[in-house]
C-alpha positions as CSV (number, residue, x, y, z in Angstrom):
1,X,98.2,103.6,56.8
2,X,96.2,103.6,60.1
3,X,98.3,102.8,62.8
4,X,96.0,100.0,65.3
5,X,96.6,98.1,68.4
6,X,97.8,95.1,66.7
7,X,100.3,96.6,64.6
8,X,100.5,100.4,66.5
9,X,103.4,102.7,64.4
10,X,106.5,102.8,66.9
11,X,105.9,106.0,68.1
12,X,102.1,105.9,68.5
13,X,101.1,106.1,71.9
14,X,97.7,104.9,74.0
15,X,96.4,108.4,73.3
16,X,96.8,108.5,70.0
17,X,94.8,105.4,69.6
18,X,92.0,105.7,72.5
19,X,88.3,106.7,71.7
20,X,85.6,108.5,74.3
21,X,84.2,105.5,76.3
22,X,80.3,105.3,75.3
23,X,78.5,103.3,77.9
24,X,80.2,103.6,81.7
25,X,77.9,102.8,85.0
26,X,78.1,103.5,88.7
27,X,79.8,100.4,90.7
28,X,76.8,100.5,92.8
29,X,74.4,99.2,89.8
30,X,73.3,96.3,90.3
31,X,74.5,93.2,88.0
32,X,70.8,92.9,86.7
33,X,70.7,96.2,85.4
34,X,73.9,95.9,84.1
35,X,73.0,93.0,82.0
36,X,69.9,95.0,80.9
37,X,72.6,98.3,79.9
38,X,74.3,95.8,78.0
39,X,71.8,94.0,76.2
40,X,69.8,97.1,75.0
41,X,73.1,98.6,74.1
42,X,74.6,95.9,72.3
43,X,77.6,96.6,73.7
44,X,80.4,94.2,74.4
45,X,81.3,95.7,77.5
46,X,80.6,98.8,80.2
47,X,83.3,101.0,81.9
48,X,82.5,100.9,85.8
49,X,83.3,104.1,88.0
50,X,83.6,104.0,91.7
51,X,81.6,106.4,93.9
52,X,84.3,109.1,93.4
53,X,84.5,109.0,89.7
54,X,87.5,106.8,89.2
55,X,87.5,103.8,86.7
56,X,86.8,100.4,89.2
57,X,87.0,98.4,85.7
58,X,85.6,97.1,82.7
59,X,82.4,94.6,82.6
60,X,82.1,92.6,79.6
61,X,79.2,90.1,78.7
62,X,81.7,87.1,79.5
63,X,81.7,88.4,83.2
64,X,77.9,88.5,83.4
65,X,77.3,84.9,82.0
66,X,76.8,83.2,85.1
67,X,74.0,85.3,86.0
68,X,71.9,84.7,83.3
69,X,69.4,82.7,85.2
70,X,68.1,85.7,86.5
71,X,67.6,84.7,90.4
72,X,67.2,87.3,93.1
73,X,70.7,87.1,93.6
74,X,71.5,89.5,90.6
75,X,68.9,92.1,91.6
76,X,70.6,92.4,95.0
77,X,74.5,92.4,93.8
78,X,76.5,95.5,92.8
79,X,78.7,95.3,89.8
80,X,81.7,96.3,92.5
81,X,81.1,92.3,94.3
82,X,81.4,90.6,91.2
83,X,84.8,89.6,89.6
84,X,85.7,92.2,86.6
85,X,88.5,93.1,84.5
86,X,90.2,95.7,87.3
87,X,93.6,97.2,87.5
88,X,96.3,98.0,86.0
89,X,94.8,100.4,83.0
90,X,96.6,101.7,80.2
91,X,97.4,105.4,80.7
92,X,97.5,108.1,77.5
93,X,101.5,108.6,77.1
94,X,101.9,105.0,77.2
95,X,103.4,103.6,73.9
96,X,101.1,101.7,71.7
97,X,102.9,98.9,71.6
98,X,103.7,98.2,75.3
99,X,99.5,98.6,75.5
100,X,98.9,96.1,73.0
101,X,101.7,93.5,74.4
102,X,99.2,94.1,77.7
103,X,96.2,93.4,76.4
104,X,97.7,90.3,74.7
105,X,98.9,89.2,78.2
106,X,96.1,89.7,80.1
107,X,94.0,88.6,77.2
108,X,92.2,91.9,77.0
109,X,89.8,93.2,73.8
110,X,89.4,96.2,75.6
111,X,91.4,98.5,78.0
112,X,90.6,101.7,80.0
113,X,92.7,104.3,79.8
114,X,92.7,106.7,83.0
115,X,94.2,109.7,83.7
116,X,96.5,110.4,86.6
117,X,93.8,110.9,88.8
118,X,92.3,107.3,87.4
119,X,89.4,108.9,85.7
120,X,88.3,107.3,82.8
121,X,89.7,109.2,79.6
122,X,89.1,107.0,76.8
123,X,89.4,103.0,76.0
124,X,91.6,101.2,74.3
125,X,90.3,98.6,71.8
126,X,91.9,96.1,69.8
């Protein structure tokens, strides 16, 4: 039996669970691009580092709905000024099922998991 996020084994943990991230982009992209990244993808959602590497969040396509229009306004604002799933992340040792109660609460399909440095080591997806 494969242990998952919505019913994780007891003593699974976030590591256990976590794949590589696939798509992550600088906070400094701007939300036009992004929505580009994520349409050619067909990804649900992109990983966004800071300017020193650290996870700043996670985008998903919900967050980039009310920029579809497309006005000059997205092809002049950076991921980092728009609102996006930020802090807390989920961290490898953490149990499995104190993750998934998170992502419940928070209402979360995906969560980052960072190391202790807060680089991005792998996501969390239910």
């Amino acid at each position: 039996m494969t242990a998952t996020v919505e019913r994780p084994a007891t003593s699974a943990t976030v590591g256990d669970l976590m794949k590589r991230p696939e798509l992550q982009i600088s906070d400094d992209v701007m939300v036009d691009t992004a929505m580009d990244i994520l349409q050619s993808s067909g990804a649900d959602h992109l990983l966004v580092r800071d300017d020193a590497g650290r996870c700043a969040g996670l985008l998903t396509r919900l967050h980039l709905a009310p920029f579809q229009a497309r006005s000059w306004y997205t092809e002049r604002t950076p991921v980092r000024d728009i609102v996006l799933d930020r802090a807390p992340f989920a961290t490898a040792g953490m149990p499995a099922a104190d993750a998934a109660a998170a992502m419940r609460a928070r209402g979360l399909d995906a969560w980052p998991v960072v190391d202790q440095d807060g680089h991005v080591i792998g996501l969390l997806s239910s």
